[in-house]
C-alpha positions, 0 to 999 in steps of 0.5 A, spaced: 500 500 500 502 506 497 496 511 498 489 508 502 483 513 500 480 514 507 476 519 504 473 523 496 466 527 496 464 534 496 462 537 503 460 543 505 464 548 509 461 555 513 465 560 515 471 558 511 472 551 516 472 544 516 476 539 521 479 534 523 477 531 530 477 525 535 472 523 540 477 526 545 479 532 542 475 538 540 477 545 536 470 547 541 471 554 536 478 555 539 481 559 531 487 561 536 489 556 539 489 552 533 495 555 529 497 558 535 506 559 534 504 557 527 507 560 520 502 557 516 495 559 516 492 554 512 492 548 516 492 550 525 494 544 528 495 547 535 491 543 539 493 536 539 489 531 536 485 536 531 486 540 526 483 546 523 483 547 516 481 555 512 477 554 505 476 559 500 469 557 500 465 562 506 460 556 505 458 551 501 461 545 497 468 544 496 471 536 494 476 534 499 480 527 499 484 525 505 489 520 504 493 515 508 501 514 505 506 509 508 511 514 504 511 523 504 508 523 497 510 528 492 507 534 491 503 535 484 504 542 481 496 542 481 496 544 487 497 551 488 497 552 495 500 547 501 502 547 508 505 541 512 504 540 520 505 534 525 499 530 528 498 525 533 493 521 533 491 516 539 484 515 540 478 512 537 473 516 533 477 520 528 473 524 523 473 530 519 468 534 520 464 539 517 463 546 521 455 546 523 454 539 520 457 532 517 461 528 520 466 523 517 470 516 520 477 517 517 480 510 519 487 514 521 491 508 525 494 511 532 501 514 530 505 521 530 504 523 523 506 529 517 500 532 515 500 535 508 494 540 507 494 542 498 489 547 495 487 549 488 481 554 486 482 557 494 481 565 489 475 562 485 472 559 492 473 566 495 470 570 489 465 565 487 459 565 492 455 559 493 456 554 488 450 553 485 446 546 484 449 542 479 455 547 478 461 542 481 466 545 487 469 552 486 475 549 489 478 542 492 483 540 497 487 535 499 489 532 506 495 527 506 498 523 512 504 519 513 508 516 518 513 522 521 516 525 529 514 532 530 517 537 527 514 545 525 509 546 521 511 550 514 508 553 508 511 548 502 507 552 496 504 559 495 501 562 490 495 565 491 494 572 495 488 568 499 493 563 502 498 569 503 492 573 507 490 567 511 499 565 514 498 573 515 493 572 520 496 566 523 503 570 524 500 575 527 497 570 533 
């Protein structure tokens, strides 16, 4: 296994959010906390077992896929925008999490972990609105895992001015 698929669908977001949770650990809209000490403003994974995930998208549909490596994967240049951060996971109950909606199970084995959170569309979702019935996701996302030890989070590609205002934010926490 080089890549296991835990997850690929559209979900909604509202207020730009959506996450990443156990049963024992919540964000409990704690933004600060999550990219608190951070460089990267995209993925906050400041409080421990979450992660806190910014979208162009205020609210409504976006694809998202999350996937599992045993290896740190390549970066495809499709991806105009990428974070990485640390993760430890060590409870039942993994999911990802729509803000003021949905969850879903993430078959995440317990373990420290990189996480590599990639963007494409971030502009159009901010500019765009609520995408329409019918009319496919603004922007997409892809979150990757692969076994590592802790280290600082870093932005790995920036190309949009979105994700340029969103690491802004998280530096200035």
């Amino acid at each position: 296994m080089s890549v296991k698929v835990l997850l690929h669908q559209e979900v909604h977001v509202s207020y730009h959010q959506i996450y990443v949770e156990s049963s024992e650990a919540t964000i409990e809209g704690d933004v600060n906390g999550a990219f608190l000490g951070q460089v990267n403003g995209l993925c906050g994974a400041g409080i421990p077992g979450t992660l806190l995930m910014f979208t162009g998208t205020h609210t409504g549909r976006i694809g998202f896929t999350v996937e599992l490596h045993r290896d740190r994967p390549t970066l495809p240049g499709v991806w105009e925008d990428a974070v990485e951060v640390s993760f430890t996971t060590d409870s039942d109950g993994l999911e990802l999490v729509e803000c003021c909606g949905d969850r879903y199970p993430l078959d995440l084995p317990d373990g420290d972990y990189r996480v590599r959170y990639s963007a494409r569309g971030m502009t159009e979702g901010h500019q765009g609105g609520v995408p329409q019935e019918g009319q496919p996701p603004w922007d997409h996302y892809l979150l990757q895992f692969w076994p590592a030890p802790p280290a600082p989070d870093r932005v790995t590609r920036m190309t949009t001015e979105h994700a340029e205002y969103w690491h802004k934010s998280a530096r200035a926490r």
